[in-house]
N, C-alpha and C positions, 0 to 999 in steps of 0.2 A: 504494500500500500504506500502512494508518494505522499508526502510530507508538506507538498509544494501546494501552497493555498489557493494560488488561484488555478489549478486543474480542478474544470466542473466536474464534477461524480454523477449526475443526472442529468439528462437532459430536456432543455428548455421547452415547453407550449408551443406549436405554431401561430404564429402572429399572423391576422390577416393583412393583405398588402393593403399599401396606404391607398386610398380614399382616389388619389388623382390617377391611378392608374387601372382603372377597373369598373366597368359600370358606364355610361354615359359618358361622363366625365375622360375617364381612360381613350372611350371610344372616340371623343373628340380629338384629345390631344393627339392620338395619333390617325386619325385620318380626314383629320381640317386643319387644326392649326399648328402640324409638325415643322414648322421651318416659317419664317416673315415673308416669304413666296406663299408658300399653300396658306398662311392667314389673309392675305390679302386679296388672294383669289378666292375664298370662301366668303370674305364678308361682301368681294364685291357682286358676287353668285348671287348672294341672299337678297343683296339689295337690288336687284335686276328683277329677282324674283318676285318679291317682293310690289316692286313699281306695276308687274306685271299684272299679279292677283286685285292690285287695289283698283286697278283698270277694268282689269275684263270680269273678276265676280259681280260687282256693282250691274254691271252691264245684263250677266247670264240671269240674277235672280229677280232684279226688279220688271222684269217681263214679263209679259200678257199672254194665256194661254187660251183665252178666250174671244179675242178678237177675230173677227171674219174676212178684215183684208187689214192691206198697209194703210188703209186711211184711218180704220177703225185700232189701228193700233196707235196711231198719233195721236188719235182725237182722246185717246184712254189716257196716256203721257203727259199729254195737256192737261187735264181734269188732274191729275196727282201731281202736278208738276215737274214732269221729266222733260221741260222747253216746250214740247210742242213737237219735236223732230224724233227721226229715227233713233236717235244716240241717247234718246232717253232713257230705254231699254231691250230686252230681243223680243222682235217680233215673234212668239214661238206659236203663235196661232196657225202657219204655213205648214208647221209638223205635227200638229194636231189633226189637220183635216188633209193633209195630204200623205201622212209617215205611212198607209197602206199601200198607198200608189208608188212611194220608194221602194218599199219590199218587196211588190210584189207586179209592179208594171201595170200593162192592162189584161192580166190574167181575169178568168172569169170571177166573180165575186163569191158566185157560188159554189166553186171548184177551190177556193181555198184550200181546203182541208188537204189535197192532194199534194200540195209541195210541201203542204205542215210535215204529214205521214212520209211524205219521202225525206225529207231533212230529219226526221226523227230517225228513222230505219239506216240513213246514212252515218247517224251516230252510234248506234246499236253494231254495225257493220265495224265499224273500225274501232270497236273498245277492245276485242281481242288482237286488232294488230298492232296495237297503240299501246296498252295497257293490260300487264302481265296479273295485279294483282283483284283484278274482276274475274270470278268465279265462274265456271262453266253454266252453272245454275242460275247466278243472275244474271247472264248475260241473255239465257233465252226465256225468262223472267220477264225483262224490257221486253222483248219481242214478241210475246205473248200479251203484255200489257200495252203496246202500241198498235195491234193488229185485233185487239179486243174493242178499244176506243176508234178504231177505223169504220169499226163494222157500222154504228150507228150514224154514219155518212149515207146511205144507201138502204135500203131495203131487196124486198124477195127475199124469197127463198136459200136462195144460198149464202147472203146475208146472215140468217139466221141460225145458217147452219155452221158456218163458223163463227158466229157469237158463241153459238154454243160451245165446239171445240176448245175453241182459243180460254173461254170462261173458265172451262172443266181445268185448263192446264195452267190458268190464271194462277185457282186455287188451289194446286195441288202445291205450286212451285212457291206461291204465298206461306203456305202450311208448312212447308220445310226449310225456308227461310227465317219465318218469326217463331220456331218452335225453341219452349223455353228446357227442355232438357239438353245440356249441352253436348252429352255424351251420344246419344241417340241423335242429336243434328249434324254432329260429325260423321257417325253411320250415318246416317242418310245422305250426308251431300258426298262422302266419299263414296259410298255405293251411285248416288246418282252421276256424278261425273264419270263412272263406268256406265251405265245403262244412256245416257244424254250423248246425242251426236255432235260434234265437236265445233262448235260456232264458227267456227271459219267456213262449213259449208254454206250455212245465211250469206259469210262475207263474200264467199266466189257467186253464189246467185244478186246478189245487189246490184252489179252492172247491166243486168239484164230486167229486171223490177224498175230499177231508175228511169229510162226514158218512158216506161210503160204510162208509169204513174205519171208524168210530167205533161206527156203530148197525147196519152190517151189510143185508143184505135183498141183490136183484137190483143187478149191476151195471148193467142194462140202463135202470135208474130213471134217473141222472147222466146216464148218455150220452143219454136222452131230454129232459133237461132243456139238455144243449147243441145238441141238434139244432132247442130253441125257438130259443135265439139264433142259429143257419145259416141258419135261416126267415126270421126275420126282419130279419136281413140282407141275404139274397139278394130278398126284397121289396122291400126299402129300395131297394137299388142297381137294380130293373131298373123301378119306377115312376119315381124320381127320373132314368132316364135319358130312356124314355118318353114320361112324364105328365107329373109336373112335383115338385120336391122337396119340395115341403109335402104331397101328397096321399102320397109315400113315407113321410114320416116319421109319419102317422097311421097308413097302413097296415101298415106291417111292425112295432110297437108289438103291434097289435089280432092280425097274424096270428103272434108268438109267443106272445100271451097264450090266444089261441082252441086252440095246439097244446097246451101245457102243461094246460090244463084239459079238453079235450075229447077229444085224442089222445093225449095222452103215456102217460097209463095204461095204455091199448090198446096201444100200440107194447110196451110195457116185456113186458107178460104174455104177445105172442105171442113177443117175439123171446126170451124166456126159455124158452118151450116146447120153441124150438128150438136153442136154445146157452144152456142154465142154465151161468149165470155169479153163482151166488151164494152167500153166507157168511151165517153163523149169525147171527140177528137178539140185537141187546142190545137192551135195555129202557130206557126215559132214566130209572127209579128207581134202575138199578144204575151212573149216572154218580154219580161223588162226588171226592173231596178235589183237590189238587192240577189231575188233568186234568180236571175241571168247572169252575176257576177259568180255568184257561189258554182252553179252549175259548173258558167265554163274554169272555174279555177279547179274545183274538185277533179275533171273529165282530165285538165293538164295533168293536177298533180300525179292521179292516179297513172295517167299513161306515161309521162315523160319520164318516171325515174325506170322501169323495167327496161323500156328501147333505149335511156339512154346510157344503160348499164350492157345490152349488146353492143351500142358503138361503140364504147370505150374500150369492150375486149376486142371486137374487130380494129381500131386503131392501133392495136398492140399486135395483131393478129400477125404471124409469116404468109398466110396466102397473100400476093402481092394484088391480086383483085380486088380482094375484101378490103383489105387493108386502105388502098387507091378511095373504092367507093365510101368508105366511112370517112377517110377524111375531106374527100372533097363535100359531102352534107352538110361538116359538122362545121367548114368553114366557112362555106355558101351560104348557111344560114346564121350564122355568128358575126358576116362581114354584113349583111341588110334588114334594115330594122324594120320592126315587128307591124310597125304601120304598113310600110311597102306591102308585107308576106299578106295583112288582112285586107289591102287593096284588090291584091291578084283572089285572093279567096271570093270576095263580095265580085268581081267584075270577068275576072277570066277564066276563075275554074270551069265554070259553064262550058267553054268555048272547045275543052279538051274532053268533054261528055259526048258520047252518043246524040245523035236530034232526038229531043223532045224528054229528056232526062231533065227532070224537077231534084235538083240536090240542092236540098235545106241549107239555109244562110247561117243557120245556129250550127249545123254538124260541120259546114264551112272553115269558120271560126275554129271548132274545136279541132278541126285536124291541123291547122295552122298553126295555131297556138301549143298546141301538144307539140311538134314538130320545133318550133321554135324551142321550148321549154327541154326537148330533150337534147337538140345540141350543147347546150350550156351545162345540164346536169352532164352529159358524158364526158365533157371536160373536168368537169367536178370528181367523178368517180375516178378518170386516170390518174388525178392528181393523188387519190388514195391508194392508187395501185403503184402510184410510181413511190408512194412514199414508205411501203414495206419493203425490209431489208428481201436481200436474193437469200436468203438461208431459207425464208417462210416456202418460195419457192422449189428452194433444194429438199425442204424438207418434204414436201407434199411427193417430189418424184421416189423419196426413198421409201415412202409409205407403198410404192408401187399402184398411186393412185392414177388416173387417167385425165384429159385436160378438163371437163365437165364436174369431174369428182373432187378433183385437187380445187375448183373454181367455187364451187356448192357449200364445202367443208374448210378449208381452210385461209384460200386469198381471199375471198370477195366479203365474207363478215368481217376480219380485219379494216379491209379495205373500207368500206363501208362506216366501218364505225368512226373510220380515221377520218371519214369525208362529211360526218353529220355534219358542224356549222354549215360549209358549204350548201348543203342539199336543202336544209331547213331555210338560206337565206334565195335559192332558186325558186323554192317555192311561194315564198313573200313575194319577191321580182315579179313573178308570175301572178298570183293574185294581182298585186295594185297596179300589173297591165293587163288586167281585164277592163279598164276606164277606158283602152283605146276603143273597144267596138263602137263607145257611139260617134265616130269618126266616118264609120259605113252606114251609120244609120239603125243601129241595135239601140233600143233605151237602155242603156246599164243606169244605174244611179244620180252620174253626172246629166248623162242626157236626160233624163226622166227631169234634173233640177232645172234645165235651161226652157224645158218646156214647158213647169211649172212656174216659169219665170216671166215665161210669154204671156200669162194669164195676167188679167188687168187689176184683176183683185193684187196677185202679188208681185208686180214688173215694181222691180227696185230693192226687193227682199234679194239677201246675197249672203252676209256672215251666217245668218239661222242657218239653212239649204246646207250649204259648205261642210261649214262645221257639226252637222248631224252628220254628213254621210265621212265625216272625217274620223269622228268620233266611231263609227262601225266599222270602220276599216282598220284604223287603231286596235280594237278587240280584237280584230279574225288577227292583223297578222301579231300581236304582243302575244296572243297564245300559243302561236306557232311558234314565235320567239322562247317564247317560257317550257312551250314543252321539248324543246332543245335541248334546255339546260337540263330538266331532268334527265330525257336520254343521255347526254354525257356522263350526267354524274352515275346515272346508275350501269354502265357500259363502259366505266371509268377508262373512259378515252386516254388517258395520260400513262395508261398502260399497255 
């Protein structure tokens, strides 16, 4: 034992850290006013900010939600004292009586319900490839609860006969979801995620539901267009066992293309003769605002990252064909902007159709737009291919895996994960140029404002208009931006 008085024999309490580094306080000092640069640039932020809010809130709340036009919105500002002029307050009575006409164009009034249920059914579709921690069971849950509230849009008979269905599966799926034994809800949603069909099969039927619900005509059309791809499937799979796999994979190509062009037609009119299964046709002049913008950004998003995930391996590719062809697309349509590509769509594509070929101005649009959108993502995705080391490579040949197998399993989900910001910020791009269609004459949002602008009641309204559809746009793409960051973090890109 030492002698020596001041060696502590015990050791001391932890003390908590002082007051200024921790808490608020901590978080300030170091991420505003760490250095007389970063304080100077935070006070001068605030006070910018500041100048801002005392501007334009004054402005956003003392407005009138009740007025019928610009005059009557003056004449309101006048009476409370807001001068008499526009800058009294916002005019917000133009988004009152017009915000359905932004949403939804000149769609029928009474067909609303039809882009509700498909923008619902769109979000029901993409919660299993979006988000892993939605349960098999709730996710056909929604689907059964969205197709339940569909029903009493419609009547007859078969209306009621899937009231009924959908009700019975309403309550089953209800029953097992709020059941208060937790041990026994575990057995059941573990046994039901075995017995439940796997939600991505709703997701691969939703491209084909989509335009159903939107423009209406025979149901019997979609279902003939998946029965291309059964055909030619079941080609695939019974020459490839056969024959041999390359003489499959030309065939069952040629024999869903031969059904959709030569028989689908045929198929849809008889079997509509005999089980009419169809709704009230819309017109694509009566798509506009809000759901002509979603439509055509959804139709990009969803096509442009797959094809633009073939260019990219074709730009890499040794065949000197393939390779030639991918980049000359990918540069043709990178080097001429996206107005040009929607001018040729609205005026010339016609001109390379057969006489007397009626091709829709909205599908117009969306092969454009897709086509544009996927040049840019395939740039996106090489930059992910080119940024994994050659080992991931080496490693996939010594797995003795094959170019499809080694692309499937091991480069392309690297690749890919490594390419998110990029692809999350193609698809923003994409989104907020969906505003060019009204350029050719589509109402998207913009154009829906300017022709609400023409109206005499509201010629002169301008910030209101603007900044509501600025404000929606804002939402779609800051979630797109927000759900970025979760994919990163949970795909932990930095690994």
């Amino acid at each position: 034992m030492s002698d020596i008085a001041f060696v502590r024999e015990d050791m001391l309490p932890e003390k908590a850290p002082p007051a200024s580094n921790v808490g608020i306080v901590g978080w300030m000092r170091e991420n505003l006013f760490s250095g007389i640069l970063n304080s100077v640039l935070t006070i001068s932020s605030l006070l910018v900010i500041f100048y801002v809010l005392v501007s334009l809130l004054p402005w956003v709340f003392s407005g009138t939600w009740s007025a019928g036009s610009l005059k009557e919105c003056r004449e309101i500002f006048a009476v409370n004292g807001g001068g008499g002029g526009h800058g009294g307050g916002a005019c917000w009575g133009v988004i009152r009586e017009r915000w359905i006409q932004l949403m939804f164009g000149f769609y029928p009034s009474e067909l609303y319900w039809r882009p509700v249920v498909t923008f619902g059914l769109l979000f029901v579709a993409v919660i299993p490839v979006l988000f892993s921690m939605i349960s098999r069971r709730m996710n056909w849950f929604l689907l059964a609860l969205l197709v339940f509230l569909t029903t009493f849009a419609f009547g007859g008979v078969f209306a009621w006969m899937l009231r009924i269905i959908s009700g019975l599966g309403l309550a089953y799926l209800a029953y097992t979801l709020v059941s208060t034994d937790k041990a026994d809800r575990a057995t059941q949603i573990a046994g039901g995620a075995k017995r439940l069909p796997n939600p991505l099969i709703f997701t691969a039927l939703f491209p084909f539901v989509f335009p159903w619900l939107l423009w209406g005509g025979s149901a019997w059309v979609p279902i003939g267009a998946i029965l291309g791809f059964v055909i030619g499937y079941f080609a695939y799979s019974i020459l490839a066992r056969t024959v041999s796999g390359l003489i499959g994979l030309i065939v069952g190509p040629l024999a869903a293309i031969v059904w959709w062009l030569l028989l689908s037609g045929t198929f849809a009119g008889v079997a509509e003769s005999i089980i009419p299964l169809s709704i009230e046709v819309v017109e694509s002049r009566k798509f506009g605002g809000f759901m002509l913008s979603i439509t055509i950004g959804v139709v990009a998003i969803v096509g442009s990252l797959p094809l633009g995930i073939v260019l990219a391996l074709g730009r890499q590719s040794d065949l000197m064909i393939v390779k030639a062809l991918c980049v000359g697309f990918i540069e043709f349509i990178r080097g001429v902007p996206l107005i040009t590509l929607l001018f040729v769509a609205s005026t010339l594509l016609n001109v390379f159709m057969p006489p007397g070929t009626n091709f829709d101005i909205i599908l117009r649009v969306l092969i454009m737009v897709t086509l544009f959108a996927a040049a840019y993502m395939a740039e996106v995705v090489r930059g992910g291919l080119a940024a994994l080391p050659t080992g991931q490579y080496e490693g996939a040949d010594s797995l003795g895996l094959n170019y499809w197998q080694a692309q499937r399993l091991v480069i392309m989900p690297q690749a890919l994960k490594i390419s998110i910001p990029g692809i999350v910020s193609t698809f923003i791009g994409v989104f907020k140029d969906t505003t060019l269609v009204s350029i050719i004459g589509l109402l998207d949002p913009l154009g829906l404002s300017t022709a609400i602008r023409a109206d005499a009641n509201w010629n002169g309204v301008v910030w209101e208009l603007y900044g509501f559809i600025a404000l929606l746009f804002f939402v779609f793409c800051f979630s797109m931006s927000r759900y970025s960051m979760y994919l990163e973090r949970k795909l932990q890109t930095g690994h």
